[in-house]
C-alpha positions as CSV (number, residue, x, y, z in Angstrom):
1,X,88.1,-65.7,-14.9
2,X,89.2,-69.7,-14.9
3,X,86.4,-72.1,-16.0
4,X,87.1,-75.2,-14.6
5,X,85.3,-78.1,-16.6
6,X,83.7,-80.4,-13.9
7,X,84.3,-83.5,-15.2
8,X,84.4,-87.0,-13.7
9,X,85.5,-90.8,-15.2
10,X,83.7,-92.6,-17.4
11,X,85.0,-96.2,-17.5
12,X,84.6,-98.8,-20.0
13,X,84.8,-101.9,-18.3
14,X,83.3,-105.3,-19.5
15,X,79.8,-106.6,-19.9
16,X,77.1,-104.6,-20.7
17,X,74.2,-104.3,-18.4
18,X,70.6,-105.1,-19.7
19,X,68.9,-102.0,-19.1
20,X,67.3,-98.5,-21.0
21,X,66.2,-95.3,-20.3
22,X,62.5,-94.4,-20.3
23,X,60.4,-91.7,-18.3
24,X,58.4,-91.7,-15.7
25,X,54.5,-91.2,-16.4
26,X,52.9,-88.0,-15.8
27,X,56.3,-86.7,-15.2
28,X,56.6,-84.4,-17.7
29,X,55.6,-81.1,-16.9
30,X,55.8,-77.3,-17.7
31,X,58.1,-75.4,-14.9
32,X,57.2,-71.8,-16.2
33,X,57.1,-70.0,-19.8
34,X,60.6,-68.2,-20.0
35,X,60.4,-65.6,-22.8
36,X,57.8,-62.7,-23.2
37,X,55.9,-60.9,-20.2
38,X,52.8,-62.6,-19.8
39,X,52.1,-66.5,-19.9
40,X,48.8,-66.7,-21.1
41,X,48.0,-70.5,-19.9
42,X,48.4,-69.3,-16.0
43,X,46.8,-65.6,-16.2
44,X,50.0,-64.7,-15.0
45,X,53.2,-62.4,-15.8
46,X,56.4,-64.0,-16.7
47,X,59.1,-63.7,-14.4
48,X,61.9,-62.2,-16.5
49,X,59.4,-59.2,-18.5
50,X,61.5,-59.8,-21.9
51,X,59.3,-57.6,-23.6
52,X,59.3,-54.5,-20.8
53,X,62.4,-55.0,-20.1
54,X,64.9,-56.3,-23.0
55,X,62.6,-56.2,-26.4
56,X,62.2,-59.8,-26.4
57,X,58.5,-60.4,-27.3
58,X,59.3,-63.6,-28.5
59,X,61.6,-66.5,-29.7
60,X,62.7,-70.3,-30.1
61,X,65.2,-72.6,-29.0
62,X,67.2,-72.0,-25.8
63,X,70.7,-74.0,-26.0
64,X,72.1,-73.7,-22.8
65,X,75.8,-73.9,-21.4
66,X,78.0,-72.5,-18.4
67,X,80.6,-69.9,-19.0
68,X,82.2,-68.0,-15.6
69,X,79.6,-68.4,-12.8
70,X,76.8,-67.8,-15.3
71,X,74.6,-69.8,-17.5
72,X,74.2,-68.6,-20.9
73,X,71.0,-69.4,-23.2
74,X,71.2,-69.0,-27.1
75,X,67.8,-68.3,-28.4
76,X,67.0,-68.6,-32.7
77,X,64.8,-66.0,-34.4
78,X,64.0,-63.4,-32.0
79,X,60.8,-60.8,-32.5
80,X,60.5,-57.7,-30.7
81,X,63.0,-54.3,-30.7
82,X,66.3,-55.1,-31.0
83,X,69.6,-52.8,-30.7
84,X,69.7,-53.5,-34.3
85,X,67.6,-52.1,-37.5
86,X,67.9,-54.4,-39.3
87,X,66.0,-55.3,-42.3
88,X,65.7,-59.2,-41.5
89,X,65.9,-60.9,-38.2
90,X,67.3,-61.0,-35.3
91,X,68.7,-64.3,-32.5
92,X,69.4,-63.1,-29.0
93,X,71.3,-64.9,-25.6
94,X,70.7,-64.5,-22.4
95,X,72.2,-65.7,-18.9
96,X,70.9,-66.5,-15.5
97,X,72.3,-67.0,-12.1
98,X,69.4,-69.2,-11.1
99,X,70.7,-72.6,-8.9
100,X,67.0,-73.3,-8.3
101,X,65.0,-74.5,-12.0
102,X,61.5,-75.3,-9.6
103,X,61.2,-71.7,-8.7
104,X,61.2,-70.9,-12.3
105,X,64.8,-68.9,-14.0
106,X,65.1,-65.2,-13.9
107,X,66.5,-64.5,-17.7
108,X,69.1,-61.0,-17.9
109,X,69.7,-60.2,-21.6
110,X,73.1,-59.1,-23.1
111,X,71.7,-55.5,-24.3
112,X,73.2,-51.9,-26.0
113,X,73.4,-49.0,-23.6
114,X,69.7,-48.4,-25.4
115,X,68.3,-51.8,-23.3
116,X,67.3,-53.4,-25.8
117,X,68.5,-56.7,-26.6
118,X,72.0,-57.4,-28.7
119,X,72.2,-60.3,-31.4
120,X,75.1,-62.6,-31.3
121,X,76.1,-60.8,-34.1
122,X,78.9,-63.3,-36.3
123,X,80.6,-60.9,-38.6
124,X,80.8,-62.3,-42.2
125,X,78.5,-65.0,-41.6
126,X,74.7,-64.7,-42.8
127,X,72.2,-64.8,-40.0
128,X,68.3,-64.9,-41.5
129,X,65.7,-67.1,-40.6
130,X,66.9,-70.8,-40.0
131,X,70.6,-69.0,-39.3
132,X,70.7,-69.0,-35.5
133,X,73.0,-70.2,-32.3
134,X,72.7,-73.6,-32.1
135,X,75.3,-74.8,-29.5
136,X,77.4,-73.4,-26.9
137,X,80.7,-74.3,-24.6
138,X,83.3,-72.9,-22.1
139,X,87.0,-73.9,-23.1
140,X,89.2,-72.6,-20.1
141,X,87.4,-69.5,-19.5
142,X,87.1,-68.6,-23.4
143,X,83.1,-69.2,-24.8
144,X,82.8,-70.7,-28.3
145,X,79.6,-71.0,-29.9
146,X,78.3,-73.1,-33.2
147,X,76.1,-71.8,-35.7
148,X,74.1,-72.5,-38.1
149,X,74.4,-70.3,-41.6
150,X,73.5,-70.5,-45.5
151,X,69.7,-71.1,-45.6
152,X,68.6,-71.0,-49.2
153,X,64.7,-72.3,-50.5
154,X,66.9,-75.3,-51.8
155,X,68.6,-76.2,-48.4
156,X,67.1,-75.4,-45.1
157,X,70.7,-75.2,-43.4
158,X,73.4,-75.2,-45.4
159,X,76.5,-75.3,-43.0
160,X,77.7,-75.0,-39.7
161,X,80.3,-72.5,-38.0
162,X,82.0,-71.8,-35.2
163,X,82.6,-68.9,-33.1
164,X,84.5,-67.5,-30.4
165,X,82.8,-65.4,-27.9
166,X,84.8,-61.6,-26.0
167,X,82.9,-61.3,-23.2
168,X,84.5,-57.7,-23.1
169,X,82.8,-56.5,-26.4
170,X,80.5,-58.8,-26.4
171,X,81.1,-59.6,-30.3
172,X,81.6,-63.3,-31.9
173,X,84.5,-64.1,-33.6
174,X,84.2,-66.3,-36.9
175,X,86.9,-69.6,-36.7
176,X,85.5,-71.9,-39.0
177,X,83.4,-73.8,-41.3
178,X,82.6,-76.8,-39.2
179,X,80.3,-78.6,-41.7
180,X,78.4,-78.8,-44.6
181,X,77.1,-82.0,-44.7
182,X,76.8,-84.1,-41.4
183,X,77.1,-81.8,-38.8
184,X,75.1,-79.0,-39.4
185,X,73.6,-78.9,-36.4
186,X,75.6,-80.0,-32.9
187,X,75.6,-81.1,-29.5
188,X,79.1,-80.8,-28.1
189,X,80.3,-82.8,-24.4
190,X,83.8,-82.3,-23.1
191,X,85.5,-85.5,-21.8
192,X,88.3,-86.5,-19.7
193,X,89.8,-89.0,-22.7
194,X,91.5,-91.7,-20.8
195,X,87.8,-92.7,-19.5
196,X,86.6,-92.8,-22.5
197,X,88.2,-96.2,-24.0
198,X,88.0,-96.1,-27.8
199,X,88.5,-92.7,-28.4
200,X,91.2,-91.3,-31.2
201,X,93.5,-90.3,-27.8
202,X,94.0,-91.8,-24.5
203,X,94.8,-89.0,-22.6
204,X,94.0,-85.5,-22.3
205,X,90.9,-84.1,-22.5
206,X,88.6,-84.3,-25.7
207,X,85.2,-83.3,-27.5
208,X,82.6,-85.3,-28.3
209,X,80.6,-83.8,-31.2
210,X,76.9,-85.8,-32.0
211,X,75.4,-84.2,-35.6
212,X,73.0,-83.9,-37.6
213,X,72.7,-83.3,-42.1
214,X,69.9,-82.2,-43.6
215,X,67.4,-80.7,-41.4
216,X,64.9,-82.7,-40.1
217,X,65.9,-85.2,-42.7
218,X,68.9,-86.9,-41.0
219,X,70.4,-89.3,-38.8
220,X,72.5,-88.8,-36.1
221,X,76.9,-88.6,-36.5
222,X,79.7,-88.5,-34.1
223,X,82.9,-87.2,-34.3
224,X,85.9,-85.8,-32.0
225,X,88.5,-83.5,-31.7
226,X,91.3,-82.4,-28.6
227,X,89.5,-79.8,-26.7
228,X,92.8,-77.7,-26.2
229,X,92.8,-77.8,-30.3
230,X,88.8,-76.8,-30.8
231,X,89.9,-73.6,-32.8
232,X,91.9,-76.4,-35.3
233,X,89.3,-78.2,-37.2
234,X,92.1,-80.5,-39.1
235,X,92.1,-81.9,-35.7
236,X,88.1,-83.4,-35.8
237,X,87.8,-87.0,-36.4
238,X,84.7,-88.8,-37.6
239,X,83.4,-92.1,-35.8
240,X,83.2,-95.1,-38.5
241,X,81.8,-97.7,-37.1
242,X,82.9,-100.8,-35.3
243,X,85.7,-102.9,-36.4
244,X,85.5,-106.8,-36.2
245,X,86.2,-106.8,-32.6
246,X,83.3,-104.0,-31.4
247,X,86.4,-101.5,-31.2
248,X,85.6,-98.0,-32.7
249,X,87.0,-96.8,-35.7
250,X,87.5,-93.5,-37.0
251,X,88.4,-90.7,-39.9
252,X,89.9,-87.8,-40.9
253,X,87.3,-87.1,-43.2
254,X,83.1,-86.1,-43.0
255,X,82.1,-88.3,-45.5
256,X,83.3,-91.8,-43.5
257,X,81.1,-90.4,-40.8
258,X,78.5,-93.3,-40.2
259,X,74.8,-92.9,-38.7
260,X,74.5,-94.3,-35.1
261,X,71.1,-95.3,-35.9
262,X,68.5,-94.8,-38.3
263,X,65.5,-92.3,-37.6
264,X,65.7,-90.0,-40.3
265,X,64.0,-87.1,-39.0
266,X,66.8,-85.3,-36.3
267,X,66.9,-81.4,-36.7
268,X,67.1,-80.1,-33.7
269,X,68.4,-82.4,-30.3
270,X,70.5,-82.5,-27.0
271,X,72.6,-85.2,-25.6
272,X,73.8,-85.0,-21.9
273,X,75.4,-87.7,-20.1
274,X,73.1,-88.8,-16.6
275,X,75.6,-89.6,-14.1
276,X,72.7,-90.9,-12.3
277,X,71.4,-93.6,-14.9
278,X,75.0,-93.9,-16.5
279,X,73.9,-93.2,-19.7
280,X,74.2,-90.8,-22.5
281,X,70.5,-89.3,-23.2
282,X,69.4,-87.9,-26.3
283,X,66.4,-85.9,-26.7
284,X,64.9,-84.7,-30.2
285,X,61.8,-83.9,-32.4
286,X,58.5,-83.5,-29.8
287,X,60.0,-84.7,-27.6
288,X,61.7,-88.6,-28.3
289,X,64.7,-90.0,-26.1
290,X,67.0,-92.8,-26.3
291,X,69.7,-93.9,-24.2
292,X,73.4,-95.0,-24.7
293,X,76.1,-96.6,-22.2
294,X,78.7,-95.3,-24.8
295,X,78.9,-92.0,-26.8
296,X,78.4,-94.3,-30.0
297,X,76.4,-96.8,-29.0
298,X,74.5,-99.7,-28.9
299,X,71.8,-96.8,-28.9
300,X,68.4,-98.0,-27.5
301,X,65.4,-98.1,-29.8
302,X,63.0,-94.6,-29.3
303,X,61.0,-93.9,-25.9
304,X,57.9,-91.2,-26.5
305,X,59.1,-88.7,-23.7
306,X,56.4,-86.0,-24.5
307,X,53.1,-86.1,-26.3
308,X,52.2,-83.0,-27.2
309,X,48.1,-83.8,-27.0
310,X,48.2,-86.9,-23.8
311,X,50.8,-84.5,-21.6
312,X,48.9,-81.6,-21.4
313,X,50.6,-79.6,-24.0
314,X,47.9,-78.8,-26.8
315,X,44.9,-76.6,-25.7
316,X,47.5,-75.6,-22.9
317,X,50.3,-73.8,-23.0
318,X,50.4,-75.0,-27.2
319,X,47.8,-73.4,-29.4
320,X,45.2,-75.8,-30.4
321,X,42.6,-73.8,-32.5
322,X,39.5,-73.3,-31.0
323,X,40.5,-75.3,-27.5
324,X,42.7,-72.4,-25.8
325,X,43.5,-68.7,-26.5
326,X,46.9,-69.1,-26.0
327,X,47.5,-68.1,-29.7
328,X,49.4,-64.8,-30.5
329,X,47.8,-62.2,-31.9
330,X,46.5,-63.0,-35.5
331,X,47.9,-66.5,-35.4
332,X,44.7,-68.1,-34.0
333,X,44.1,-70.5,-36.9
334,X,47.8,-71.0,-36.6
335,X,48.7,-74.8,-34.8
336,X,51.3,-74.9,-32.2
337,X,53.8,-77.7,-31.7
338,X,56.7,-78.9,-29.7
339,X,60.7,-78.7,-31.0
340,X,63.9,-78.2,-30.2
341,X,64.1,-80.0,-26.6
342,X,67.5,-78.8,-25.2
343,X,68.8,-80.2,-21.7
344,X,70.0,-78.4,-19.2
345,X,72.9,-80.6,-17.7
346,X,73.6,-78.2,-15.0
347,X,70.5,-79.1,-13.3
348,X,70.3,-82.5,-13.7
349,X,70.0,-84.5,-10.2
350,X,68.7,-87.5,-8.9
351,X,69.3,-90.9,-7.2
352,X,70.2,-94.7,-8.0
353,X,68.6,-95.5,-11.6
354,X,66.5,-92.6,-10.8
355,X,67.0,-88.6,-12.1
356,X,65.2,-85.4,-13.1
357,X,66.2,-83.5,-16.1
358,X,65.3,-80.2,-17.1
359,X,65.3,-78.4,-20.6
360,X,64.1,-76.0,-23.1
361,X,61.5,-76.6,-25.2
362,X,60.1,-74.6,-28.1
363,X,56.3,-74.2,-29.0
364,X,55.8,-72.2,-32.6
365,X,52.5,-70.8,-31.1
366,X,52.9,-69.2,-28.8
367,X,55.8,-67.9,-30.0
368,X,58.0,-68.4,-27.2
369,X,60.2,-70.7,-25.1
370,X,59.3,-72.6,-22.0
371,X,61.2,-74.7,-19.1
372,X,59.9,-78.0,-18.4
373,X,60.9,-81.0,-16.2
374,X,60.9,-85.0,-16.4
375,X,61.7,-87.4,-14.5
376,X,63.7,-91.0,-15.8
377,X,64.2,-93.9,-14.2
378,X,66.1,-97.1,-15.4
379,X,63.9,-100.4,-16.6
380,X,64.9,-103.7,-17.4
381,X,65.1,-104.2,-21.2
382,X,61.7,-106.8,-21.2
383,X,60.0,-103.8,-19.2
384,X,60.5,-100.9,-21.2
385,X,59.9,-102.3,-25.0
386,X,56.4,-101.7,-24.5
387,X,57.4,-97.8,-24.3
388,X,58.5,-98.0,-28.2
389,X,55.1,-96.3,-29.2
390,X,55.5,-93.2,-31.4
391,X,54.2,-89.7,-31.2
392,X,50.9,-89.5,-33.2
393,X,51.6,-86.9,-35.8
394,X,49.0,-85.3,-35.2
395,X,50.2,-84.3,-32.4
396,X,54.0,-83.5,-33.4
397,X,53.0,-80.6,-35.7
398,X,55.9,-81.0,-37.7
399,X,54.4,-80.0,-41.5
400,X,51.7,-78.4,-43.1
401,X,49.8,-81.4,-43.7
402,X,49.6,-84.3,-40.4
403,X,50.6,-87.7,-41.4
404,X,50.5,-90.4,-38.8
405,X,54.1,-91.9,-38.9
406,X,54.5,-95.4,-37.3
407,X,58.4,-96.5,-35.7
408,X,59.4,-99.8,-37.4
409,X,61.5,-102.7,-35.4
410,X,63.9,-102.4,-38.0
411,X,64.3,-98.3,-37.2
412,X,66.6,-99.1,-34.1
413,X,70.3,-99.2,-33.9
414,X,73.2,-99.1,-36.3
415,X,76.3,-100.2,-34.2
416,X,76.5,-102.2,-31.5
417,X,79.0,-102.8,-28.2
418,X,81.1,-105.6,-27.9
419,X,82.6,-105.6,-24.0
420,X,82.3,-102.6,-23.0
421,X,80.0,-100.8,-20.5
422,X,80.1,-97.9,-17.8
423,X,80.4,-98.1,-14.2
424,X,78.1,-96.3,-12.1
425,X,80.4,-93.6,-10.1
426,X,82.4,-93.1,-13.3
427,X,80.7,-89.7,-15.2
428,X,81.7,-87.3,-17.7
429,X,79.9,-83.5,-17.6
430,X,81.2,-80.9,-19.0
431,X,79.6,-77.3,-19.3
432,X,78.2,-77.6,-22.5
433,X,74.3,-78.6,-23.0
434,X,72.4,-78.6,-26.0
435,X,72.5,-77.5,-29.8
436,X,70.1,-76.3,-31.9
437,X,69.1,-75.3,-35.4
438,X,65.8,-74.2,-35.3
439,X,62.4,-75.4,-36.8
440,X,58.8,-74.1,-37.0
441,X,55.7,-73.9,-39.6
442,X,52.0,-74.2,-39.5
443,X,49.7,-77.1,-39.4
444,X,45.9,-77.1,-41.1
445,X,44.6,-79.9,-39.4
446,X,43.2,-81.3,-36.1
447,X,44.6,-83.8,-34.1
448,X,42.9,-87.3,-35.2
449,X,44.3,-88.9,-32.5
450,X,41.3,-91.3,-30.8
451,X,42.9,-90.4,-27.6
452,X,42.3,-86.7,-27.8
453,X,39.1,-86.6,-25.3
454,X,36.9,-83.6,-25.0
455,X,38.5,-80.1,-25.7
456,X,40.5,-78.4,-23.6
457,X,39.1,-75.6,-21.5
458,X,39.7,-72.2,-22.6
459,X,42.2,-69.7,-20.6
460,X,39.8,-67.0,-18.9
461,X,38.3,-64.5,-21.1
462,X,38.5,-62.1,-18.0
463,X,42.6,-61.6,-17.5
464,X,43.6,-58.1,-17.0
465,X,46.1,-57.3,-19.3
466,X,48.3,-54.3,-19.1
467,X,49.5,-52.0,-22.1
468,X,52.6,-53.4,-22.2
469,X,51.7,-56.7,-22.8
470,X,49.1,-56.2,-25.3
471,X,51.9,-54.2,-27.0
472,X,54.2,-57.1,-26.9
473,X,51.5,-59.6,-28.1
474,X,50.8,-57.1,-31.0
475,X,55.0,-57.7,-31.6
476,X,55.2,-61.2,-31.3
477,X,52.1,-61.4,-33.6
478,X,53.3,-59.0,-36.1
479,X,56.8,-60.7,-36.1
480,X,55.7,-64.4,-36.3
481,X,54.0,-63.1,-39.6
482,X,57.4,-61.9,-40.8
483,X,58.8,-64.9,-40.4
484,X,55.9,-67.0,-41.8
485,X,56.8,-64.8,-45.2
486,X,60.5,-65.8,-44.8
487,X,60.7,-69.3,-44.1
488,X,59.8,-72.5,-46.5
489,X,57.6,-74.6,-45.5
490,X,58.7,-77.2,-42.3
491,X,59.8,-80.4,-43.7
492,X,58.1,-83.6,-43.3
C-alpha cells in the first residue's frame, strides 16, 4: 500500500524571532500505563492485556512511527513468553489504530500462530540487553528501522544499524552499519528539501538524522542523507558547523560531525517538529526539552519538562520505596525512574504558540511503558530563562548512587543562526517519531530533594487481583531480575 509522507514547507526566511519553548505547569500528566494487564497506581486493568493476551509482562521504550494506516511502536528488552526460546532476551513492536491518545491506545502485538509475541528479529545482528529498536520510518510504503547492536561491559552500545522491514513475513532485513561513533542512537524526520535552506540539496526530499555517541555520555549530532537513497549510506552527510556567514556546512565523513550543544548526558531522546510553535522540540533524559527554529540550531538552553518527584511521578505510578506498592514483584527496594521520552508526532495538535504533545515514557520500576501528555506554549526569551532549573538528581534515577547535578550558563548552545528563521504556516512532519536506545539500573538512595513533602500515599492494599495478573507480575518480577544480572551498571 502507498505511504504518502505528509509533509508541509518549512521556510527560512530572515530575522529570527525572540522566543523559546517551555511547558505549561501542571501540564504534564500520565494518559494510561500501556504495557502489562494491570496498572497498579489506578487499581485498574490495562487496556491492551499484554500479558493475557501477547506475553508481554513487561518492557521499555516505545519509539513510535506510521507505516500504512497503522502506527507501529518499537519496545527494548521485553519480559514475559515470547515465540522465541531463547536463552537471552527478547524486544517486541506493536501497532495501534487509535486516532484518540485521551481515551488511552489499544496496543495489537505482531505474534506467531502460538500468540505470543514475535521479536523484531535482525538476522546477523546481536540483540541482548542494551541491543533493541531504537527508531522507526515509512519510506514510500517500505518500513526501515534503526537499531542499536554490540553491547560489551566496555561499551554500553557499540553501533547502530539499519533495517528494512517485509510486512509479509514479518522479518527485518539487515542494510547497514549506520554508526559507531556519533550516531548510535537516532531520531530520523523526513523533509521536503527545498524548505529547508542550508541543506546538502535543494530539492527533493531528504532525512534529517539528530544522534547521539556514547550512551548517556554524549552530545547531540546531525547529519543528512536523500530519502529516495536511505538504503545508500555513502549518501549521509554530517552537519559541521556554521561557516563565517551563519551558513551550514557539511561532510562526508562521521568524525567532522560537530555537537549542536553541550549537555553531555543524551542516551535516549526524540525530536519532532511542532507546526504549531514552529519549532523543532527535543525531548531526553527525565524528561528535559529544548527548542530550535532550525534542525541545527541556535538550540535554546534546557527547560525541566518532567520532574519525576514535583509531577507526581515518584510514589505514583514510579516506585519510590516505602511510599507506593507500585513495585514489581521482588523489586521493592528497587527505585524507579523516568527515560527514554519518545514523541508521538502523529498526535501532536494545538493552536497559535500553543500545542499538546504526547509520548512514551519509560519507568525501570514498574517495569513497563506508559503514555503521557504535556502541554507547550511559546514565551518570550526574558520570560522563560527562569525555567533553566534542572532536574534534582535525586529525582532523575539515572545511577546507582544520586548526585545532584547543577546546569551551568555556559552548558547552552554550540552554533548559532545568522538570518534565518521559520514562518509560522511553513511545517515539515514526516511519519517518523522517536529513537531509542534503552537505559535502566537501580538507585540506593532517597530523594534529598527539600521539595519532596510528606510521602506519598500507598496504592490500596485491598485490589482484587486475578490469576493472571499475579502471574504476569511474578514474570515481570522474575525477568527484571534477569536483566539486573545482564546489564552494567547505568552510567552517570
Amino acid at each position: 500500500m502507498l505511504v504518502l509522507l505528509f509533509m508541509t514547507c518549512i521556510q527560512v526566511t530572515g530575522g529570527e524571532e525572540d522566543y523559546t519553548v517551555v511547558g505549561v505547569k501542571g501540564s504534564v500528566v500520565k494518559v494510561c500505563q500501556l504495557v502489562g494487564d494491570f496498572d497498579r497506581e489506578r487499581n485498574q486493568s490495562t487496556l491492551s492485556l499484554t500479558f493475557t493476551r501477547y506475553g508481554v509482562g513487561g518492557t521499555d521504550l516505545g519509539v513510535s512511527f506510521e507505516h500504512g494506516r497503522k502506527l507501529i511502536f518499537l519496545f527494548g528488552d521485553t519480559v514475559g513468553r515470547s515465540t522465541l526460546q531463547l536463552s537471552g532476551k527478547d524486544d517486541s513492536y506493536a501497532y495501534t489504530a487509535d486516532e484518540n491518545p485521551d481515551d488511552g491506545l489499544s496496543l495489537v502485538f505482531y505474534t506467531d500462530a502460538s500468540g505470543r509475541f514475535l521479536p523484531p528479529i535482525v538476522q546477523g545482528v546481536s540483540q541482548g540487553p542494551f541491543e533493541v529498536p531504537m527508531e522507526g520510518i515509512d519510506v514510500d510504503g517500505v518500513a526501515y528501522a534503526y537499531f542499536t547492536t554490540n553491547h560489551t561491559n566496555e561499551r554500553t552500545m557499540g553501533s547502530s544499524v539499519l533495517a528494512r522491514f517485509d510486512d509479509n513475513s514479518m522479518t527485518f532485513t539487515y542494510l547497514y552499519t549506520l554508526s559507531t561513533d556519533k550516531f548510535l542512537n537516532v531520531q530520523v524526520v523526513a523533509v521536503d528539501n527545498s524548505c529547508v535552506r542550508g541543506l546538502p540539496e535543494s530539492s527533493g526530499r531528504g532525512l534529517l538524522i539528530w544522534g547521539s555517541g556514547e550512551y548517556r555520555k554524549s552530545d547531540p549530532y546531525l547529519a543528512y542523507m536523500p530519502l529516495k537513497h536511505i538504503e545508500d549510506k555513502s549518501t549521509v552527510r554530517y552537519f559541521k558547523g556554521l561557516d563565517g556567514e551563519g551558513n551550514p556546512t557539511w561532510s562526508d565523513s562521521e568524525k567532522d560531525a560537530t555537537t549542536l550543544f553541550h549537555d553531555p548526558i543524551i542516551g535516549e531522546f526524540s525530536v519532532a517538529w511542532n507546526p504549531f510553535l514552529s519549532r523543532w522540540i527535543m525531548l531526553y533524559d527525565g524528561v528535559f526539552m529544548r527548542s530550535s527554529p532550525l534542525p541545527w540550531g541556535p538550540w535554546s538552553s534546557r527547560q525541566v519538562l518532567f520532574d519525576a518527584l514535583k509531577d507526581g511521578g515518584l510514589g505514583h505510578f514510579i516506585h519510590w520505596p516505602g511510599h507506593d506498592n507500585v513495585s514489581d514483584p521482588f523489586r521493592q527496594s528497587t527505585w524507579g525512574g523516568p527515560y527514554g521520552p519518545y514523541m508521538i508526532e502523529k498526535f501532536t495538535r494545538g493552536g497559535d504558540r500553543r500545542s499538546t504533545i504526547y509520548f512514551t515514557l519509560s519507568t525501570w520500576n514498574p517495569y513497563t511503558v506508559v503514555l503521557m501528555r504535556a502541554e507547550l506554549q511559546a514565551k518570550p526569551m526574558d520570560e522563560a530563562i527562569t525555567n533553566e532549573a534542572t532536574i534534582d538528581r535525586s529525582t532523575t534515577i539515572k545511577s546507582q548512587t544520586i548526585t545532584p547535578r547543577t546546569m551551568s550558563p555556559a552548558e547552552t548552545t554550540s552554533t548559532g543562526t545568522k538570518g534565518f528563521t521559520i514562518s509560522t504556516e511553513c511545517v515539515t512532519t514526516s511519519p517518523a517519531t522517536t529513537s531509542a536506545g534503552e537505559a535502566k539500573t537501580t538507585a540506593t538512595k532517597p530523594p534529598t530533594s527539600t521539595l519532596a513533602g510528606p510521602a506519598f500515599p500507598a496504592a490500596k492494599s485491598t485490589m482484587v487481583i486475578t490469576t493472571v495478573i499475579i502471574v504476569a507480575s511474578l514474570a515481570v518480577g522474575i525477568g527484571a531480575l534477569r536483566l539486573l544480572k545482564k546489564r552494567p551498571a547505568k552510567p552517570s
